[in-house]
C-alpha positions in Angstrom: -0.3 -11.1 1.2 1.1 -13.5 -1.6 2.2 -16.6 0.0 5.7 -16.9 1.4 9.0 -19.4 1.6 8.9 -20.8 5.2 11.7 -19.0 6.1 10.0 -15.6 5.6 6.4 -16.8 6.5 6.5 -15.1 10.2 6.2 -11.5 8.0 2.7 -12.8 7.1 1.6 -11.5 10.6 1.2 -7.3 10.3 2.8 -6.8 14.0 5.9 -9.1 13.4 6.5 -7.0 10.6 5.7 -4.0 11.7 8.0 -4.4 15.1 10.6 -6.3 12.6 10.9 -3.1 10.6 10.8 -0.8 12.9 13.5 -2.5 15.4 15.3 -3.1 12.1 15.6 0.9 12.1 16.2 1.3 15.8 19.2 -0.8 15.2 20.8 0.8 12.7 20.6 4.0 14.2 22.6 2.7 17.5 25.3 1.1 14.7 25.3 4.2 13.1 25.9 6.1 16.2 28.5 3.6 16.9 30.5 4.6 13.8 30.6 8.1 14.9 31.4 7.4 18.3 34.9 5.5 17.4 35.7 7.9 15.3 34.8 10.2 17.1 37.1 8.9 19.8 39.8 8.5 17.1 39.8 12.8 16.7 39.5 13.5 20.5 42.2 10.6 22.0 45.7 10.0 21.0 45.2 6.1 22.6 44.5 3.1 20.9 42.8 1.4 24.1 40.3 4.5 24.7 39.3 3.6 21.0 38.6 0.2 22.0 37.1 1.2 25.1 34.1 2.7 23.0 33.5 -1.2 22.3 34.0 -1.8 25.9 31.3 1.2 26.4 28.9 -0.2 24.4 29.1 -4.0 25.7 29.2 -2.9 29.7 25.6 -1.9 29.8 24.5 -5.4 29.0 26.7 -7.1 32.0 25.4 -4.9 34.3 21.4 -4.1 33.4 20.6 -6.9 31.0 19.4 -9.3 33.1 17.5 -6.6 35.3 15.8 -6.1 32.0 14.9 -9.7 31.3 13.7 -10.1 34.9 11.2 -6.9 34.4 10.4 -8.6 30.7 9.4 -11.9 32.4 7.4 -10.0 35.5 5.6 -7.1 34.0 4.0 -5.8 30.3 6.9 -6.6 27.7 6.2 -4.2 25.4 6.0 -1.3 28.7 9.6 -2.9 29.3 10.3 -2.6 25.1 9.4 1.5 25.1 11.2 2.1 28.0 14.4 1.2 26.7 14.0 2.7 23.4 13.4 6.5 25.5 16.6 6.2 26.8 18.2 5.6 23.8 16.2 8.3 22.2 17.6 10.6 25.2 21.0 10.2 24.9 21.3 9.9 21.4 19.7 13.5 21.2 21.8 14.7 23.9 25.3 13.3 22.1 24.1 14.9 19.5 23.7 18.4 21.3 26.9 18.3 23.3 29.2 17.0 19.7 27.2 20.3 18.0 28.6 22.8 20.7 32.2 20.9 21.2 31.8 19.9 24.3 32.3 16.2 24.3 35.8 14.9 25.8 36.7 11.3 25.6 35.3 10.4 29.2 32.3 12.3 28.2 31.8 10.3 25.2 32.5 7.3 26.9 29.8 8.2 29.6 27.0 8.9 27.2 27.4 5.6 24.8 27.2 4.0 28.5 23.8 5.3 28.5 22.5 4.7 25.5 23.4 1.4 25.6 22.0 1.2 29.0 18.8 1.8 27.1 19.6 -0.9 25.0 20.1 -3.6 27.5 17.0 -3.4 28.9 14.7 -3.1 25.8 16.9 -6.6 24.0 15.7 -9.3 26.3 12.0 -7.9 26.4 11.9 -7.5 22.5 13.3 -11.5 22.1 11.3 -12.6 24.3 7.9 -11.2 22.4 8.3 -12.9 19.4 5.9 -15.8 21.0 3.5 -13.3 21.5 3.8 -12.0 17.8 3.1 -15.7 15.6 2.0 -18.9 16.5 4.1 -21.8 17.9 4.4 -23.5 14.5 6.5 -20.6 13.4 8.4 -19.6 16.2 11.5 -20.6 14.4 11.4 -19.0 11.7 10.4 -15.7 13.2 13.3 -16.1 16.3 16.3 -16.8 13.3 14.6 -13.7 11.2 14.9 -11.6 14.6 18.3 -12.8 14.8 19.1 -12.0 10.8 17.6 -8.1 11.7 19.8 -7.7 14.8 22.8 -8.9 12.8 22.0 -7.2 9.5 21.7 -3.7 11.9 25.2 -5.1 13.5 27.3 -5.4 10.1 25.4 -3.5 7.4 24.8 -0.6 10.0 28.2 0.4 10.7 28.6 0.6 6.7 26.3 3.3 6.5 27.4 4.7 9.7 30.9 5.0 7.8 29.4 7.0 4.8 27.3 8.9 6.8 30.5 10.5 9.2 32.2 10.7 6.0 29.9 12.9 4.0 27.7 14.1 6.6 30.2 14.7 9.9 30.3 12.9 13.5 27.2 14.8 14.6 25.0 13.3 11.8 25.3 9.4 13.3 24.0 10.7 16.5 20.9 12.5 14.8 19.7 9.7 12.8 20.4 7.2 15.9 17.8 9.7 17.7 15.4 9.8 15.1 15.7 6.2 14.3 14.6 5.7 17.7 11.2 7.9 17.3 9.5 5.0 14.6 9.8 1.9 17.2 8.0 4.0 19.9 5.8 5.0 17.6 4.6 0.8 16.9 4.9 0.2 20.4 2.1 2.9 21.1 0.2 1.3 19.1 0.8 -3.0 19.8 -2.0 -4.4 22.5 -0.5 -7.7 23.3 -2.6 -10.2 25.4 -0.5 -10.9 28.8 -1.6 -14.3 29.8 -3.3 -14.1 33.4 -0.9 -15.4 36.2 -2.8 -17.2 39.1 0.2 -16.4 41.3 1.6 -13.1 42.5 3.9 -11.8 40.8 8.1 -13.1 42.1 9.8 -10.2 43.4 13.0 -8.8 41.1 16.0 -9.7 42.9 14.4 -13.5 43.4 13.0 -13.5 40.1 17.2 -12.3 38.3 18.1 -15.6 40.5 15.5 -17.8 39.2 17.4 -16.7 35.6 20.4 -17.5 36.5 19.7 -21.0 38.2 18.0 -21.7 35.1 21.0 -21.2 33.2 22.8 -23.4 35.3 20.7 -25.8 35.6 20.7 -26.2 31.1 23.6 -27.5 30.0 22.1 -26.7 26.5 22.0 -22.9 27.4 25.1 -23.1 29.3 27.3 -24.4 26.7 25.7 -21.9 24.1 26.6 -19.4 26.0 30.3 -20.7 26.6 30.6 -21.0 22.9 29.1 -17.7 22.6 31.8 -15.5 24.3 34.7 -17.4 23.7 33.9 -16.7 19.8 32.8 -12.8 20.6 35.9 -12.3 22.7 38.3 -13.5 20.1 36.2 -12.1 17.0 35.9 -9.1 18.5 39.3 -8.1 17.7 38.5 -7.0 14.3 35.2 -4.9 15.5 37.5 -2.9 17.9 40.2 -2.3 15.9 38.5 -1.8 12.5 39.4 1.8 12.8 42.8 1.8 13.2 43.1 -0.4 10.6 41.2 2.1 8.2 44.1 4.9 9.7 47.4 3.2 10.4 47.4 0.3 8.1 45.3 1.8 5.0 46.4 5.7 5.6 42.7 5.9 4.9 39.8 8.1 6.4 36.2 8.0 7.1 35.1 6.8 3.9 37.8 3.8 4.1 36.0 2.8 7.3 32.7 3.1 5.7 34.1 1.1 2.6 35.7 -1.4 5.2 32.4 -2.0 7.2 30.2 -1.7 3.9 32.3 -4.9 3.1 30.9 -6.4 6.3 27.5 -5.3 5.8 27.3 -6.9 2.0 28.9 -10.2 3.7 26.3 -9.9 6.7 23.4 -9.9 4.2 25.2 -13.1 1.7 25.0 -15.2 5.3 21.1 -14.1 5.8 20.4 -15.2 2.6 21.6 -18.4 2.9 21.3 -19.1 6.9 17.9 -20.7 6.2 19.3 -22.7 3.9 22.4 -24.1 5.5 20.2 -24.5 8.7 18.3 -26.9 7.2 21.6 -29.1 5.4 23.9 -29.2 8.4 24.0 -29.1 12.2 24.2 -25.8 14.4 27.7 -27.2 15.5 29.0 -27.0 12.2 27.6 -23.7 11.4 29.0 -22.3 13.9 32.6 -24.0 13.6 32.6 -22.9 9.6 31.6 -19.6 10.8 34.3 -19.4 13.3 36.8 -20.7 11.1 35.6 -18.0 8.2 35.9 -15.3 11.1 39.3 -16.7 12.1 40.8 -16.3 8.1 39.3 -12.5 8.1 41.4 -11.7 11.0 44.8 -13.1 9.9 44.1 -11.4 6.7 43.8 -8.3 8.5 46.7 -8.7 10.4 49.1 -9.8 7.7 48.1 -8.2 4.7 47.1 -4.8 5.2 45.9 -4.1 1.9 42.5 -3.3 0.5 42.9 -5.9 -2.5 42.8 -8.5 0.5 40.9 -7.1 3.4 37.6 -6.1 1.6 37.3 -10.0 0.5 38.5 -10.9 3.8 35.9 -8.8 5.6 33.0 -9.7 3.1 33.9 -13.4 4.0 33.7 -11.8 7.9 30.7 -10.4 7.7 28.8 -13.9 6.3 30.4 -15.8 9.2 29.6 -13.0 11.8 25.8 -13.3 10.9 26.2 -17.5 10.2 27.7 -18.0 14.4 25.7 -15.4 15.7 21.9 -16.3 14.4 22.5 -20.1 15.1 23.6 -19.0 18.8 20.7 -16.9 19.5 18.5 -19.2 17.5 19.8 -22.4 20.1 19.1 -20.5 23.1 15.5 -18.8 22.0 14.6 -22.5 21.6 15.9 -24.3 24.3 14.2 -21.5 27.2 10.9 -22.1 28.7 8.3 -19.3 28.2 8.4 -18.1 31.8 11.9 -17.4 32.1 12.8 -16.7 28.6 13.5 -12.8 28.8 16.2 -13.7 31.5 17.8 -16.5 29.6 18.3 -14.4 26.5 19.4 -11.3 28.9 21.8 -14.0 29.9 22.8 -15.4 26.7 23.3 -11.3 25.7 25.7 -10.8 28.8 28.0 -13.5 27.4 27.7 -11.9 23.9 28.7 -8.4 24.9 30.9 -9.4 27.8 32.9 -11.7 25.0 33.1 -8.3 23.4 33.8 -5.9 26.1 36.2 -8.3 27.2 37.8 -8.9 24.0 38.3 -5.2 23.0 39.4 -4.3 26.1 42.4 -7.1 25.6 42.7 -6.7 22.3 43.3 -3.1 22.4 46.2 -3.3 24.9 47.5 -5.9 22.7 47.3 -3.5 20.0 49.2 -0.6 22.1 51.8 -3.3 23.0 52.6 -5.1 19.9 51.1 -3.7 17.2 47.5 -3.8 15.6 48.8 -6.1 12.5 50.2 -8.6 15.8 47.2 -8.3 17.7 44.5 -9.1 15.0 46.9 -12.0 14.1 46.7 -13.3 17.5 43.1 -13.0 17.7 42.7 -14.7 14.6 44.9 -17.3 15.9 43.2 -18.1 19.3 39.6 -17.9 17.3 40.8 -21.2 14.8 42.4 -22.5 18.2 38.5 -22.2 20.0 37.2 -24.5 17.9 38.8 -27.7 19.9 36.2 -26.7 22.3 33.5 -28.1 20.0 35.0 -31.6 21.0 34.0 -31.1 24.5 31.0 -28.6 24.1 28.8 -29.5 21.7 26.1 -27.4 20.7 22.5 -29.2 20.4 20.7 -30.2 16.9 18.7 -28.5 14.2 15.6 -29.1 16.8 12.9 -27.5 18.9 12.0 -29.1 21.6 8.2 -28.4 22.8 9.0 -25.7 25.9 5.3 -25.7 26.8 4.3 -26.4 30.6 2.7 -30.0 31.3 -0.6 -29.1 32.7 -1.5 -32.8 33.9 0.9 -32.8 36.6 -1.1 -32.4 39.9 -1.0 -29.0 41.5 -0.2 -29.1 45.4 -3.6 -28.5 47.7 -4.3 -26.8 50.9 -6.1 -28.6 53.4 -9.5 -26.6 53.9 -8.6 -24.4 56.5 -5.3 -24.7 56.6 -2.2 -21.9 56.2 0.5 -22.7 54.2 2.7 -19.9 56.4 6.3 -18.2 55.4 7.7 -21.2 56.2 9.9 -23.4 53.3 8.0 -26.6 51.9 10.1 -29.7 51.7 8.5 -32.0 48.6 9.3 -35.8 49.2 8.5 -38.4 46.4 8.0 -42.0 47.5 9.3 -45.0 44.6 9.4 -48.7 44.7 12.5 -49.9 42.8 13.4 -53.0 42.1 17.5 -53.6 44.1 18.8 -54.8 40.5 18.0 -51.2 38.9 18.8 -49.4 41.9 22.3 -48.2 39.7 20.5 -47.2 36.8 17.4 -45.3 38.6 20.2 -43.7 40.8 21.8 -42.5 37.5 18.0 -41.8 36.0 17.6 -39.5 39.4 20.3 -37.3 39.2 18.6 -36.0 35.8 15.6 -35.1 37.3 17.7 -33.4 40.3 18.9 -30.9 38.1 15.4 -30.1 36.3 14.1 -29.2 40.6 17.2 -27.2 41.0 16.9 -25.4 37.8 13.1 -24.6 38.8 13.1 -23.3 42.0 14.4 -26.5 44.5 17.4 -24.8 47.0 18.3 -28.0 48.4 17.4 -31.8 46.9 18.7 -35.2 48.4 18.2 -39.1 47.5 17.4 -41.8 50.4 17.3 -44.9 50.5 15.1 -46.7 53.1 17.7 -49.1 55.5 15.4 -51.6 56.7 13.6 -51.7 53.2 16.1 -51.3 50.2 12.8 -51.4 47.4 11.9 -48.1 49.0 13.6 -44.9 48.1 12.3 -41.0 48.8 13.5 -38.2 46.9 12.4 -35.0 49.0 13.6 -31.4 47.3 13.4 -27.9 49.1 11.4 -24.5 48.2 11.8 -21.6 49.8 7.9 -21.0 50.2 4.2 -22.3 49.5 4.3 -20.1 46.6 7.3 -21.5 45.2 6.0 -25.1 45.3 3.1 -23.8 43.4 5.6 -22.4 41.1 7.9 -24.9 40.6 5.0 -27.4 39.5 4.2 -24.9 36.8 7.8 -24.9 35.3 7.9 -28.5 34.2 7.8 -28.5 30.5 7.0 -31.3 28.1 10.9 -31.3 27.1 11.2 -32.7 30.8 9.2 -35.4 29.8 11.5 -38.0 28.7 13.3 -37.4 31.7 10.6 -37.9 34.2 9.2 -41.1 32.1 12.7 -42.3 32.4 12.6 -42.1 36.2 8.9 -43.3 36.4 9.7 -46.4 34.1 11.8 -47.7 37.7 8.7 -47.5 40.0 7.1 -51.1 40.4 4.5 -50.2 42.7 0.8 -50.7 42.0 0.3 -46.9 42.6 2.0 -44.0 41.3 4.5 -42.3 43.3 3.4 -40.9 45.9 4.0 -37.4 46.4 3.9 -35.5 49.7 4.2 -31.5 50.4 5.3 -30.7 53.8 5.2 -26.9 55.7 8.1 -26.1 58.1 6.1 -25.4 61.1 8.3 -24.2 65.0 10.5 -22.3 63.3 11.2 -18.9 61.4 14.2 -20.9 60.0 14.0 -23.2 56.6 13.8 -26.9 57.9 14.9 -29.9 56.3 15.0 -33.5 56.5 17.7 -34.8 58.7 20.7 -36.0 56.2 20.3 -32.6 54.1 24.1 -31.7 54.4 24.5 -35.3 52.3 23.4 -34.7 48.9 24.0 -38.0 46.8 
């Protein structure tokens, strides 16, 4: 294969191309079938909110299943995860199609079955992210997680284009056919991929632990969490126009079918501009100002589509809305690929899509009441209004540089040891961590210390506390909580070499001749999880 810009260079590898392509097709088919559901819903209901509601439909899966899906991603074979969701959206799609064909489909119905499909959905999105590290090397990561981001968004604009043409020229029952068969081609690759799992030492976390490890990770990155802030607040807003698209195309443009098509087509040929260029603009600005031009682009469309209801404007407007949608929406999922360690990553990204589609099933929910209320010219104005208004948050917020920071475990850290003979129990293990500190730092290695209590509690630690020795002020202990033996041995496998700087910092306070010393004590006389006396005082 002829050599390729860096941006493209992750297509060099035949099964990040293959999956690329054919998840590329997946995705259009569920845009496409989401074309023919609102308008669908648009024939069947007399209600501007159950139109919106098939956004709402299509966004709830993800709050509820998504990070049950990234915690099966993490735990067990990816790609097993991967095909699983791609036969339920082959299922439902098929039986939409069936039950539109006979006339049987009422708006709750309808409603029901885009619920399922995009149940299917859910679950195979976290474990299809999450593979790209098994797909190229580390060098190119990248590249390959921004091109997986540009696919996902070119399906999300350009696919609701085509979705248009097709109901227009082909009928509803069309969208739902070639969302089935688009699903056939992905299971097909899957078949066929063999990835290497890397053998885990440990048994394998349970599920419901293992969805709580994800979300105390989360909180426990204020990188991710702000992301992810950003994230919905943009998609809640934005996702005005998505919602009501269709009622502009048949109350404000007294168009059809084809005028949606033509209206998302605009979209689509913005989305693709914006994937042309991300790579470019990534590399000449920040990912904060991408994403407050993008906003800012988004917020114009909108007010455009609320004040001046004419084709002459919107189809530049939405063009312009389609670049900015693909711009704000590859740099978030870019950020949060790249800022999760390998380990947890599926449930991050499961995360990061719960705030995605919750910002949208939350925002076409409101916005479609808004609609019924005031009007859908007042409500898209609004929206567009409280988008440009979102971006003071990038004062407060800011989302992290053009960077990837090296997410790799540390394998020199020493791994806790049994004593021969000795059982570890069910018991909790309390980890204490003995330093000799000068009194003249003891503010600044205080400060140093409560950075590295947020790393324990974002890998596994329940509880963690600071002392200070009374009779000898050079000695301090920090001593952490895990719930088990096997969660110590866990949590010293989570520490990655972008925790580095944080843990030199705290070591660059310790005066004595030896290094820390580091103890690992098992609760022993009772069933209970013990503690060091002075846990209730966390400083």
């Amino acid at each position: 294969m002829p050599k390729l810009p860096s941006a493209l260079a992750p297509f060099r590898y035949p099964m990040f191309r293959a999956i690329w392509l054919a998840t590329l097709m997946s995705n259009f088919g569920v845009w496409i079938q989401s074309v023919g559901a609102a308008w669908l819903m648009t024939s069947i209901a007399d209600s501007a909110a159950m139109v919106a509601l098939v956004q709402s439909a299509t966004a709830l899966p993800v709050l509820m299943f998504s990070l049950f899906g990234g915690a099966l991603a993490d735990l067990w074979d990816r790609r097993l995860v991967f095909m699983t969701g791609q036969i339920i959206v082959l299922s439902g799609a098929t039986l939409i199609a069936v039950l539109e064909g006979t006339g049987a489909v009422t708006p709750w119905l309808l409603l029901a079955l885009v619920f399922v499909m995009d149940t299917g959905s859910a679950l195979r999105q976290p474990a299809y992210q999450a593979s790209v590290g098994d797909l190229v090397p580390r060098s190119e990561l990248p590249a390959a997680v921004a091109l997986n981001s540009i696919g996902f968004n070119i399906a999300r604009s350009v696919g609701p284009a085509i979705g248009g043409l097709v109901v227009a020229t082909l009928g509803v029952q069309a969208s739902f056919i070639l969302n089935a068969v688009s699903n056939i081609f992905i299971i097909g690759v899957l078949l066929a991929w063999r990835p290497k799992r890397p053998a885990d030492e440990l048994p394998r976390e349970s599920l419901l632990p293992a969805m709580a490890s994800g979300l105390r990770y989360v909180g426990g990155s204020p990188t991710v969490l702000t992301v992810m802030l950003r994230c919905f607040v943009f998609t809640a807003a934005a996702g005005a126009a998505w919602a009501l698209l269709p009622l502009v195309a048949r109350e404000d443009l007294g168009g059809g079918p084809f005028t949606y098509g033509v209206l998302l087509g605009s979209l689509g040929v913005g989305a693709i501009i914006g994937a042309l260029n991300i790579g470019v603009l990534r590399r000449r600005t920040s990912g904060q100002m991408l994403v407050a031009i993008g906003s800012a682009s988004f917020a114009v469309t909108m007010l455009v589509l609320g004040l001046f209801p004419s084709l002459y404007a919107v189809i530049p407007a939405l063009v312009l809305g389609g670049a900015a949608w693909m711009m704000t929406l590859s740099s978030f999922n870019v950020m949060v690929q790249l800022s999760a360690a390998n380990w947890v990553k599926a449930r991050v990204l499961s995360i990061y899509q719960m705030s995605l589609f919750g910002g949208l099933a939350l925002g076409s929910w409101g916005w479609g009441h808004a609609a019924e209320a005031i009007g859908t010219g007042q409500a898209l104005t609004a929206a567009g209004l409280a988008l440009a208004l979102s971006l003071i948050l990038g004062l407060r917020f800011r989302l992290p540089a053009n960077i990837a920071p090296d997410m790799s475990p540390i394998t020199a850290l020493p791994r806790p040891t049994l004593a021969p003979g000795l059982d570890a129990g069910p018991g909790s293990v309390a980890v204490t961590v003995e330093y000799e500190v000068d009194p003249a730092d003891a503010r600044d290695f205080a400060a140093a210390m409560r950075s590295l209590r947020r790393l324990r509690r974002r890998d596994g630690a329940v509880r963690w506390t600071l002392y200070q020795d009374a009779a000898n002020p050079t000695r301090w202990i920090e001593a952490f909580l895990l719930r088990s033996w096997l969660d110590d041995l866990r949590h010293q496998r989570r520490t990655t070499m972008a925790d580095r700087d944080t843990l030199d910092r705290v070591r660059a306070f310790h005066r004595g001749s030896a290094d820390p010393r580091v103890s690992h004590l098992l609760a022993r006389g009772t069933p209970r999880m013990g503690w060091p006396p002075g846990a209730d005082a966390e400083h």
